[in-house]
BADREN-278427 format. One record per atom (N, C-alpha, C): x, z, y; residue in one letter. Coordinates in nm, 3 decimals, m for minus. Each point is the difference from the previous one (the first is absolute). Layout:
ATOM;c1;c3;c2;residu
ATOM;X;Z;Y;a;
...
//
This chain:
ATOM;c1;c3;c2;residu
ATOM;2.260;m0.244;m1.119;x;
ATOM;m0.130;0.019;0.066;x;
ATOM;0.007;0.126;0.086;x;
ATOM;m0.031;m0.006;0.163;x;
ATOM;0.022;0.101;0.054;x;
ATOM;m0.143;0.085;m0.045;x;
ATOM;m0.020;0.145;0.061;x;
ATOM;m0.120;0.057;0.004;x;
ATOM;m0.078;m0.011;0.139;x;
ATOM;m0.096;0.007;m0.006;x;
ATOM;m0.060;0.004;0.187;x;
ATOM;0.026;0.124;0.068;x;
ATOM;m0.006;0.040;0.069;x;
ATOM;0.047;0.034;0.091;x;
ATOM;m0.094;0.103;m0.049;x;
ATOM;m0.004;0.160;0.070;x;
ATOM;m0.122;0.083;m0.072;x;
ATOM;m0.052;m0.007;0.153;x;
ATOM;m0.124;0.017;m0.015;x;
ATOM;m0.089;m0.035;0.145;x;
ATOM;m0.019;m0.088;0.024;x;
ATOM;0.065;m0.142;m0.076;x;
ATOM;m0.066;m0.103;0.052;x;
ATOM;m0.134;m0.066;m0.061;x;
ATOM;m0.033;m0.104;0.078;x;
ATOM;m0.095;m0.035;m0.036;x;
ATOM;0.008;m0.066;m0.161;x;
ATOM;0.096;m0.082;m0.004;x;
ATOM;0.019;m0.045;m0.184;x;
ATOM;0.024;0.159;m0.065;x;
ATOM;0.049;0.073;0.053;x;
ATOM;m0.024;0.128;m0.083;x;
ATOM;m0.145;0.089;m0.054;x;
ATOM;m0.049;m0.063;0.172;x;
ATOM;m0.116;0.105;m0.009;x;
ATOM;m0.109;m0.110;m0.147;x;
ATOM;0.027;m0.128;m0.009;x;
ATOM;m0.076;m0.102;m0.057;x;
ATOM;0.034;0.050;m0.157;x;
ATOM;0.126;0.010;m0.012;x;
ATOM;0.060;0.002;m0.141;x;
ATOM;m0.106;0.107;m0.073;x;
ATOM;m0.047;0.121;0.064;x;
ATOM;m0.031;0.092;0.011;x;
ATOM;m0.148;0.018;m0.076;x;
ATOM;m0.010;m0.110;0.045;x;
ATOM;m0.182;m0.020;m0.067;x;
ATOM;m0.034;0.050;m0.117;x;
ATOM;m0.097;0.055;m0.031;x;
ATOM;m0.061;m0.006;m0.159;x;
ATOM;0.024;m0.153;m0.089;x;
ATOM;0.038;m0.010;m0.082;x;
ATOM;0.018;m0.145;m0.054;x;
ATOM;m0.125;m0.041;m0.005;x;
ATOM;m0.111;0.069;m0.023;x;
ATOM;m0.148;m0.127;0.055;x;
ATOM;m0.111;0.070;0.014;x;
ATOM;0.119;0.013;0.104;x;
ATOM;m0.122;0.054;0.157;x;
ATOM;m0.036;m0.091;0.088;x;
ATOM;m0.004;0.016;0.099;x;
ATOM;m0.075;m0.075;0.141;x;
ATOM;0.078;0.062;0.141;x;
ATOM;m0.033;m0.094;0.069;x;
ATOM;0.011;0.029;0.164;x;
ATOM;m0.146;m0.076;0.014;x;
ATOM;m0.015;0.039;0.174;x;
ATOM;m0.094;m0.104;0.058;x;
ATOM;0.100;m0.021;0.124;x;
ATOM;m0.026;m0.162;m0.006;x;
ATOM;0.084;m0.076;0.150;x;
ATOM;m0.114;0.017;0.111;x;
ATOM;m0.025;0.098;0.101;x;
ATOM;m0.059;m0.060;0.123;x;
ATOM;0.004;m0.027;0.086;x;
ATOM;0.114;m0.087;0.040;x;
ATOM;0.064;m0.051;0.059;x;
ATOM;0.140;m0.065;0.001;x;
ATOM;0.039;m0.138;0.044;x;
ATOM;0.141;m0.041;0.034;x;
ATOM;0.015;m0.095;0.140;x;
ATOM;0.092;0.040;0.026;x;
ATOM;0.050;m0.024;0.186;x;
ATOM;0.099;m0.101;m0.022;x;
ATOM;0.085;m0.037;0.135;x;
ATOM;0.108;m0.102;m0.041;x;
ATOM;0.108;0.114;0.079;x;
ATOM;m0.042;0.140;0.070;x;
ATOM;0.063;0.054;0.053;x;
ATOM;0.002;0.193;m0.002;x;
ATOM;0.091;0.034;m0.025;x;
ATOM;m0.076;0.163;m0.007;x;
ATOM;0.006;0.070;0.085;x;
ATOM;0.007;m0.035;0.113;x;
ATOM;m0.062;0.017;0.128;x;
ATOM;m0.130;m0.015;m0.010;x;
ATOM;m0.061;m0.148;0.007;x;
ATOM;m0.183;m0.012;m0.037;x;
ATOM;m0.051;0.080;m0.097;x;
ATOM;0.112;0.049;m0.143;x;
ATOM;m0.068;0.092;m0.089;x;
ATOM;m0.013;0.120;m0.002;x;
ATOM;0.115;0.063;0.112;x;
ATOM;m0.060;0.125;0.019;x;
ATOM;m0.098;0.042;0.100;x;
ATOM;m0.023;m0.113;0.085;x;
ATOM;m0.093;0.005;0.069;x;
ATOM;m0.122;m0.002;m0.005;x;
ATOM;m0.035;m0.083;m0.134;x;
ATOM;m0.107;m0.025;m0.090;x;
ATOM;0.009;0.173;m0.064;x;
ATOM;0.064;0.042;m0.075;x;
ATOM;0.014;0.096;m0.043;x;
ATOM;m0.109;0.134;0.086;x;
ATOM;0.097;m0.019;0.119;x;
ATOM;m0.094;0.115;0.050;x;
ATOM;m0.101;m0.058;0.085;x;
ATOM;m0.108;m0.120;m0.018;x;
ATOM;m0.100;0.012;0.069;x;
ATOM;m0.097;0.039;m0.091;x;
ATOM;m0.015;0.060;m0.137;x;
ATOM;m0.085;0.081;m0.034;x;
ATOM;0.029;0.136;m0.097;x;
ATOM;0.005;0.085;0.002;x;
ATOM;0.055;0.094;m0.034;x;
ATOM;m0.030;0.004;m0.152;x;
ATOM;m0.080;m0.079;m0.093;x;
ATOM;m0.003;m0.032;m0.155;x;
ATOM;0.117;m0.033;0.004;x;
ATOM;0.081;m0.041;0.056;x;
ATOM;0.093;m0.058;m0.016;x;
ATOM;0.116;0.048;m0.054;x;
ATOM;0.002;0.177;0.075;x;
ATOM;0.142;0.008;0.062;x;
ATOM;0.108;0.057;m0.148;x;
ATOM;m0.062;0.003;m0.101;x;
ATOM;0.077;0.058;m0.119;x;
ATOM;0.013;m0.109;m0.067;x;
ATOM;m0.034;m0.141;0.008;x;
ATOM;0.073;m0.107;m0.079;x;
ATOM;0.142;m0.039;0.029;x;
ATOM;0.063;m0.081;m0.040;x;
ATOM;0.143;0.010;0.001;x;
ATOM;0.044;m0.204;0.057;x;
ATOM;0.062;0.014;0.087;x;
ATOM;0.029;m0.149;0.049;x;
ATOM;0.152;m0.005;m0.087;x;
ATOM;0.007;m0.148;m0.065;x;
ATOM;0.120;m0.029;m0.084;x;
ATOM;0.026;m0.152;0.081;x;
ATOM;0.153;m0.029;m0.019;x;
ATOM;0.024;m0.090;0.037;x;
ATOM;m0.036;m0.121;m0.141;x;
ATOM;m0.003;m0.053;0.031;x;
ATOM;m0.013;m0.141;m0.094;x;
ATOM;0.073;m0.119;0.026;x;
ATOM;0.036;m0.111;m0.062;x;
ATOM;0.024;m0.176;m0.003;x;
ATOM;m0.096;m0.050;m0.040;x;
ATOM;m0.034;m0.060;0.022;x;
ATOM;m0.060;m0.168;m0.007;x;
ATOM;0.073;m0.037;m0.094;x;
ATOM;m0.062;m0.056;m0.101;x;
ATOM;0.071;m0.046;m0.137;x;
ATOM;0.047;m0.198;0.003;x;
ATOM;m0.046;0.002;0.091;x;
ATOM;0.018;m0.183;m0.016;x;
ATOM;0.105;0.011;0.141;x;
ATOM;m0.023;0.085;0.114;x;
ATOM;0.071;m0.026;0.148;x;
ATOM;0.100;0.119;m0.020;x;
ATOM;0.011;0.079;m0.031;x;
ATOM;0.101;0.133;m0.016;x;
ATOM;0.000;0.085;0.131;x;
ATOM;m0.125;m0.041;0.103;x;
ATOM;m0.043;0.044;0.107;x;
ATOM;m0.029;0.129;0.020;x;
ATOM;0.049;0.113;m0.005;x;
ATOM;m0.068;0.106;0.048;x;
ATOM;m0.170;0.049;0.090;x;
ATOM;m0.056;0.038;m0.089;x;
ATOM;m0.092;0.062;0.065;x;
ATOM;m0.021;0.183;m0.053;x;
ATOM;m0.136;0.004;0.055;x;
ATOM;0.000;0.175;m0.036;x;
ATOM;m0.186;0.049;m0.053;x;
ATOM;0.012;0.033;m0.119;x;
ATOM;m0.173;0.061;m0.041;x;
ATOM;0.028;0.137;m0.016;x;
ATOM;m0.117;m0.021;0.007;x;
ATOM;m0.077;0.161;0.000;x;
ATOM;m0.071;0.043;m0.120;x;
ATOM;0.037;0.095;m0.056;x;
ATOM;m0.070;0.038;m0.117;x;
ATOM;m0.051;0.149;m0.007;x;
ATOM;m0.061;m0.042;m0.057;x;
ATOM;m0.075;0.185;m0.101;x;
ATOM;0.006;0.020;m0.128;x;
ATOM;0.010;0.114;m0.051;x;
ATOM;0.048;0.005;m0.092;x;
ATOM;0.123;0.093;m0.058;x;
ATOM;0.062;0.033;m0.154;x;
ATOM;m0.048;m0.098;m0.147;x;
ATOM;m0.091;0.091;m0.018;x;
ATOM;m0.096;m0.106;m0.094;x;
ATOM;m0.143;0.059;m0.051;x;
ATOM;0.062;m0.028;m0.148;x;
ATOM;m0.016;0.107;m0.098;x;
ATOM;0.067;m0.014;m0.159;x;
ATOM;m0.138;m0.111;m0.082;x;
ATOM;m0.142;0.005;0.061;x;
ATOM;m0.054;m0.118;m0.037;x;
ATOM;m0.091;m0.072;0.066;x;
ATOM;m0.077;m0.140;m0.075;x;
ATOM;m0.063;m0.074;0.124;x;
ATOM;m0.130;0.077;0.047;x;
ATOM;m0.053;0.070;m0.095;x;
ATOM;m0.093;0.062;0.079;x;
ATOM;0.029;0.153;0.078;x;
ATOM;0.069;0.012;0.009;x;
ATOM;0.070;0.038;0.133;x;
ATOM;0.007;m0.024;0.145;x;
ATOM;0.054;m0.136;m0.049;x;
ATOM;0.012;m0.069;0.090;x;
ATOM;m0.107;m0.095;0.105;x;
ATOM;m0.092;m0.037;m0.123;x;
ATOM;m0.141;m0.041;0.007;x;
ATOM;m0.086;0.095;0.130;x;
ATOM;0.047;0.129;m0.059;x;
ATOM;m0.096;0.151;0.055;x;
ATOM;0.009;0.002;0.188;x;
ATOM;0.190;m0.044;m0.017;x;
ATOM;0.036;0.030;0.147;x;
ATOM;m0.030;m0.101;0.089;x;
ATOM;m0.011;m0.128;m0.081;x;
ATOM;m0.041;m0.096;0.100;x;
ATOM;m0.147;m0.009;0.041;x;
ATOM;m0.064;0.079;m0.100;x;
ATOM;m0.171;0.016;0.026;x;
ATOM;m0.016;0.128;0.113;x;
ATOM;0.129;0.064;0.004;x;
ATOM;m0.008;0.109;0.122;x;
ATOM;m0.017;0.018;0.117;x;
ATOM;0.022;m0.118;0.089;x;
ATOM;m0.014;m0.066;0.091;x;
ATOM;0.038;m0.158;0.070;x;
ATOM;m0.111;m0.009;0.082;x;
ATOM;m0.027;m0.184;0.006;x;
ATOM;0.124;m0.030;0.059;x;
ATOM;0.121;0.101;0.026;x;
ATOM;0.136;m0.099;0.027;x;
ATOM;0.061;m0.023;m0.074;x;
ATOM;m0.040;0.068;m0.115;x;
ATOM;0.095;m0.036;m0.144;x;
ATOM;m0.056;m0.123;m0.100;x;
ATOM;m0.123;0.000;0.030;x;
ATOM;m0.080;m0.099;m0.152;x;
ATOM;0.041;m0.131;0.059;x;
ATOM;0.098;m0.032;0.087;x;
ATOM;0.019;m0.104;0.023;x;
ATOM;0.155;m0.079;m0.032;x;
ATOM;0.056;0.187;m0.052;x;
ATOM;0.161;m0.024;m0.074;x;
ATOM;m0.024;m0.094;m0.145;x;
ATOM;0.112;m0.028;0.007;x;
ATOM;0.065;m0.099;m0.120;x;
ATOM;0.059;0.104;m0.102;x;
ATOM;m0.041;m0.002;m0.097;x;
ATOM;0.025;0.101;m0.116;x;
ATOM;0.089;m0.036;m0.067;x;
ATOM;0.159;0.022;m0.019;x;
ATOM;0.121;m0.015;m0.044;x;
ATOM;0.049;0.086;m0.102;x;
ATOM;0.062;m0.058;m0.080;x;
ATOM;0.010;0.076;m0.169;x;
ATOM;0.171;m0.001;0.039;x;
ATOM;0.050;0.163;m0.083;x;
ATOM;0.123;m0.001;0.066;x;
ATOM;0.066;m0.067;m0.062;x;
ATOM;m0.015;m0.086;m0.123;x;
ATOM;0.092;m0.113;0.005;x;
ATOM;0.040;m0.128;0.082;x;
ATOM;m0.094;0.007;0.071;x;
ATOM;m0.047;m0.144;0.070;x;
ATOM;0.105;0.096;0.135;x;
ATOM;m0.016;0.078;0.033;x;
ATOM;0.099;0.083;0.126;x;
ATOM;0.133;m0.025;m0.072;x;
ATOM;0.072;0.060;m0.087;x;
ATOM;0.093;0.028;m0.052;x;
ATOM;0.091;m0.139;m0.017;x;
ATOM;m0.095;m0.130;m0.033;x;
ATOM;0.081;m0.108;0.021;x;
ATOM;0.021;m0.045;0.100;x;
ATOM;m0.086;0.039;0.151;x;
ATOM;0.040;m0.053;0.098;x;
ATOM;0.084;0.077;0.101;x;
ATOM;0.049;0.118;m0.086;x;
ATOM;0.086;0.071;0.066;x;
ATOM;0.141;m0.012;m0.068;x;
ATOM;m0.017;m0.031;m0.118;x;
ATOM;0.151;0.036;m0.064;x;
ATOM;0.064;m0.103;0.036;x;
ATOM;0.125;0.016;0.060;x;
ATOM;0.097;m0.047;0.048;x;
ATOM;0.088;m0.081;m0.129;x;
ATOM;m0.023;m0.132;0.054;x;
ATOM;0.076;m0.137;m0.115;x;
ATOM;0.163;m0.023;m0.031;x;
//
């Protein structure tokens, strides 16, 4: 079993609180469109873009997250922080951790 890479994104994932949270607000098919998305509002600019697959196509795309929050109401708090967030998808870092770890 190799290790990830340090800096990467399966690194930065491994990384999580074991049950903590992210919030997803956003995924692109390109990270070009995501950093572009990125900076058209400046809530933005301290979340972290990770690459991802598509679990059925092995397709590359790219989300955007915030985050780790060590719990859900945490997490709850930040998405009530502003109306660009209460619209994220609230992700438990296990649910990250399997779609990052490399098979």
């Amino acid at each position: 079993e190799t290790k990830p890479e340090q800096g990467s994104d399966e690194a930065w994932v491994n990384q999580l609180p074991a049950n903590g949270y992210v919030v997803q607000l956003a995924a692109m098919d390109t990270q070009e469109d995501m950093r572009s998305f990125q900076r058209s509002n400046a809530a933005y600019a301290k979340a972290r873009i990770l690459r991802a697959r598509h679990k059925d196509t092995g397709k590359r795309y790219f989300i955007l997250v915030a985050g780790p929050f060590e719990t859900k109401p945490q997490a709850d708090t930040f998405m009530q922080s502003n109306v660009l967030f209460n619209k994220g998808w609230l992700r438990s870092s296990k649910s990250m951790k399997t779609q990052f770890t490399k098979s």
